[in-house]
C-alpha positions in Angstrom: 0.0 0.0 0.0 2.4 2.8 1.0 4.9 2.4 -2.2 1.0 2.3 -4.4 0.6 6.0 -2.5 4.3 7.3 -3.2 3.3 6.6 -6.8 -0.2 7.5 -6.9 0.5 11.2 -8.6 -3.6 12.0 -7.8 -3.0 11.3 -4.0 -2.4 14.7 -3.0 -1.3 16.0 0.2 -1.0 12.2 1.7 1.3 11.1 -0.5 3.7 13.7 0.6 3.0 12.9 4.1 3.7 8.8 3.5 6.7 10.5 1.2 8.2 12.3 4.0 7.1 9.2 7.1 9.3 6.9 4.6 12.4 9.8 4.5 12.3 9.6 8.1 12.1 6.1 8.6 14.8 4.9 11.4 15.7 1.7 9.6 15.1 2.5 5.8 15.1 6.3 5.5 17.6 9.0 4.2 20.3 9.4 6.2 20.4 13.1 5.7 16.3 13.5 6.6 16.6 11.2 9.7 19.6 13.2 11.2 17.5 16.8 11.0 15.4 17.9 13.7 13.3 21.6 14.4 16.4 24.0 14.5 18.3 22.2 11.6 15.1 22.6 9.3 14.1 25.9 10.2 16.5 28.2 8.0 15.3 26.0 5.5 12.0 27.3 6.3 12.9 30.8 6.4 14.9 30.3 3.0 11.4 28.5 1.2 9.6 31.5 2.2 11.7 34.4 0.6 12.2 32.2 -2.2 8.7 32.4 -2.2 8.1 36.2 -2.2 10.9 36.5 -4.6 9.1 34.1 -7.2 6.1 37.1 -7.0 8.6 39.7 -7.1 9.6 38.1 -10.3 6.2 37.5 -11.6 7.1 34.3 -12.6 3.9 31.6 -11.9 6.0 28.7 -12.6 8.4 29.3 -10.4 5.9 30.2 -8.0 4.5 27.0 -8.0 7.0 24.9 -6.9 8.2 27.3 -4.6 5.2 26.4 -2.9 5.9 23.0 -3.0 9.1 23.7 -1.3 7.5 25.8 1.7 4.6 23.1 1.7 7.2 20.7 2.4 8.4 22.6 4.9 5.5 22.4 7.1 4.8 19.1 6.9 8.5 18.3 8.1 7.8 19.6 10.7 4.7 18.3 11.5 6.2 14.8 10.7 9.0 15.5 13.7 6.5 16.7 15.8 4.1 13.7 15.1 7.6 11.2 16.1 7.7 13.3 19.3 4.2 13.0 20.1 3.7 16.9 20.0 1.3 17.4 17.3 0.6 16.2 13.9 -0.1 17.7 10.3 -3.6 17.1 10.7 -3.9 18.8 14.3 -1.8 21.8 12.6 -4.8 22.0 10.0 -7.4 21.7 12.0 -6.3 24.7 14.8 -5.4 27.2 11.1 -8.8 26.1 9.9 -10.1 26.7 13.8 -8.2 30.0 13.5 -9.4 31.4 10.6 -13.3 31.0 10.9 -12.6 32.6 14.5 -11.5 35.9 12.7 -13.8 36.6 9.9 -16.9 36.6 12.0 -18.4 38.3 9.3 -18.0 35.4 6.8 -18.5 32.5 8.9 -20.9 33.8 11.6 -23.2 36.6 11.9 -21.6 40.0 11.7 -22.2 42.2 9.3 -20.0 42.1 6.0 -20.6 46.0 6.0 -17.4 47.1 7.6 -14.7 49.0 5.7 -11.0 47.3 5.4 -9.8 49.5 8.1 -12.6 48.7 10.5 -12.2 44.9 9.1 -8.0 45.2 10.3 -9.3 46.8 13.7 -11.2 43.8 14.6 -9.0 41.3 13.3 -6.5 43.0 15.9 -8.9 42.9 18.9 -9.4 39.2 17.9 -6.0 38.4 17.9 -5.5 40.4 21.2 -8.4 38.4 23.1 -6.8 35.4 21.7 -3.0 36.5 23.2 -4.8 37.3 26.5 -6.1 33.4 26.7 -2.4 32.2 26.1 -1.4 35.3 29.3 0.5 37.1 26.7 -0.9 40.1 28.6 1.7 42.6 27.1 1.4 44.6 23.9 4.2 43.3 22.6 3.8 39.7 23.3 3.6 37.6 20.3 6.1 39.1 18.1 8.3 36.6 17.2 11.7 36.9 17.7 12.6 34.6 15.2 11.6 37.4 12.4 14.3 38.9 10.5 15.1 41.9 12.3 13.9 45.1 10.4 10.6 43.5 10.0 10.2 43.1 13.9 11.4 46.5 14.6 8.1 47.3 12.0 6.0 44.9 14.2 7.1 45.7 17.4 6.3 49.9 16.5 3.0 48.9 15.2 2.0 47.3 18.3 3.5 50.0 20.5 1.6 52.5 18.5 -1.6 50.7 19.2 -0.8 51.6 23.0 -0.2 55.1 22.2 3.2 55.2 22.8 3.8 56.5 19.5 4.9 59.8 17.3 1.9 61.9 16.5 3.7 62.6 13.3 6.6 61.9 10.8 8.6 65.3 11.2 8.9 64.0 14.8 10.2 60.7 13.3 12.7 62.6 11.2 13.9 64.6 13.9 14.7 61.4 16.1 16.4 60.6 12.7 19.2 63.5 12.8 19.7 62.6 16.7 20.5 59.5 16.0 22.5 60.0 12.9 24.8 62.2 14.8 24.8 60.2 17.7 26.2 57.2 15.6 28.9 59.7 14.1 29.8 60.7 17.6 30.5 57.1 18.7 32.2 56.5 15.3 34.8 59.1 16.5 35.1 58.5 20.5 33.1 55.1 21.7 34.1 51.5 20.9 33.0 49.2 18.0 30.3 47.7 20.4 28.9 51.3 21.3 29.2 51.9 17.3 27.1 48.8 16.5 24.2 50.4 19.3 24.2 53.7 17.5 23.8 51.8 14.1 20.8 49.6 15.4 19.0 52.8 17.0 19.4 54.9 14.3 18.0 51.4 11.6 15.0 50.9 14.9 14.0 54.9 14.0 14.2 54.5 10.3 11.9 51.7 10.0 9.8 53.6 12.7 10.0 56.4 9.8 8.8 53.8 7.2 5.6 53.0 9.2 4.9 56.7 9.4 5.0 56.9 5.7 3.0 54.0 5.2 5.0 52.0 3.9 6.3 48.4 4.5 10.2 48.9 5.0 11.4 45.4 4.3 9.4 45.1 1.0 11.0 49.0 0.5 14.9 47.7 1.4 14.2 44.8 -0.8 12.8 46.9 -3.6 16.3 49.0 -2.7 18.8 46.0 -2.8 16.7 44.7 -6.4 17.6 48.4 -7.7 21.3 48.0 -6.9 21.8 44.5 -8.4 20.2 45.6 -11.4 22.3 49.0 -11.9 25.4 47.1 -10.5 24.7 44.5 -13.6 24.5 47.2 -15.9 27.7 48.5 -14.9 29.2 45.5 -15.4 27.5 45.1 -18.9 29.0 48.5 -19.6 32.5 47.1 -18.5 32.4 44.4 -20.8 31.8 46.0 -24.0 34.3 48.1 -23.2 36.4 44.1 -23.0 37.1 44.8 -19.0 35.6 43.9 -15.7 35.2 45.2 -12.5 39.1 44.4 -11.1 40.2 46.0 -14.4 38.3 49.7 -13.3 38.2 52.4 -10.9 36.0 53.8 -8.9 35.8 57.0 -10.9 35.2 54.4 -14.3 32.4 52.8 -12.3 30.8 55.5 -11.1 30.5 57.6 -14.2 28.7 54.0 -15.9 26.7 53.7 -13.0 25.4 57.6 -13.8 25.4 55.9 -17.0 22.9 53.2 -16.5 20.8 55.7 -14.6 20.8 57.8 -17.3 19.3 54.8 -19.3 16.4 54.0 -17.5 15.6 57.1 -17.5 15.1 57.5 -20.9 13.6 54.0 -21.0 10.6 55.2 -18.7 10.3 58.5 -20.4 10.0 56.4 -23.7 7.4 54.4 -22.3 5.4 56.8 -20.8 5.3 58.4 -24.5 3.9 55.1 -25.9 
């Protein structure tokens, strides 16, 4: 029966169960798979989801698709340790989302009014989620944030949910201000403190920036990933620039490289004014 079910393409998400109890098998498993346990697995997991978000960055559906597959995969490995350990299993981890998720939309699955704007929707998703943090004595506002998160999208997190105390800015002038402070601070330390003092200046002044980001609306890890996709791409350019010219990077200067990389600017500009024309 099992080897019909690792075969049986139409068996959907219990074949990759069986495919993953058989990986993990003690006496006739992979090696590799029957070594790993929570902590080895889970920068695998955090890798699967940014490959994720990057296949949508990328537009590409294909790639999408089994990008899924790979975070998918993730969950139920997992689950399949967990079920070995007798802590949970993938079915008890689908039953308490589905539990989860029909708790929250009262206004889908029970009788509250669908006449609620997104805002007012987001406000009571929030008040859910705190009642539910209250049951599990996570009595403090900022209870819940994981710390596992990479670390400028907990700084965002961990402002929102101050914010929702009131200990917030009333505006983003007051945000910019804090900025300067802490600019200068960190140039200060630069000059006089030691590299650990330096590293606590740095960390303030990135904690006040994505402070600044929420302020503006705006999501500041999707905004340094938009950033860091901007640089690869003009970086390339440069080095396509390079290489008609029959050199590379190790054969230029920085003067060289900066005037191409005004270069390539120069080119999508022109690129987006042409388009806009059309």
């Amino acid at each position: 029966m099992p080897d019909e079910l690792i075969n049986d393409q139409n068996a959907g998400i219990e074949r990759l169960l069986e495919i993953m109890r058989r990986l993990r098998d003690p006496d006739t498993g992979c090696p590799w798979d029957i070594e790993q346990d929570f902590a080895s697995i889970a920068p695998y997991t955090i890798e699967e989801a940014y490959e994720v978000a990057d296949a949508i960055e990328r537009a590409d559906w294909p790639e999408l698709e089994g990008e899924l597959g790979d975070l998918l995969l993730q969950s139920v490995y997992h689950t399949a340790m967990a079920e070995e350990k007798g802590l949970f299993s993938f079915q008890s981890v689908v039953r308490n989302i589905s539990d989860k998720m029909v708790a929250r939309h009262p206004h889908v699955f029970g009788d509250e009014s669908r006449d609620k704007s997104a805002d007012q929707q987001t406000a009571d998703w929030e008040a859910i989620k705190a009642k539910e943090r209250a049951g599990k004595a996570q009595g403090g506002a900022l209870d819940g944030v994981a710390i596992g998160l990479p670390a400028l999208l907990r700084a965002h997190k961990l402002q929102k949910r101050a914010a929702r105390v009131g200990f917030d800015w009333p505006d983003a002038s007051h945000v910019i201000d804090k900025i300067k402070e802490e600019a200068a601070e960190l140039v200060e330390a630069r000059d006089e403190l030691s590299q650990a003092e330096v590293e606590e200046e740095f960390g303030d002044l990135m904690f006040v920036m994505a402070n600044l980001g929420r302020h503006l609306g705006l999501e500041p890890e999707a905004a340094l990933r938009a950033a860091n996709a901007k640089f690869t791409r003009r970086f390339e350019g440069v080095e396509a620039k390079l290489r008609d010219l029959g050199k590379t990077p190790n054969d230029s200067d920085l003067a060289e490289m900066d005037a191409l990389w005004d270069a390539v600017k120069a080119d999508e500009r022109a690129s987006k004014n042409t388009t806009h024309e059309k």
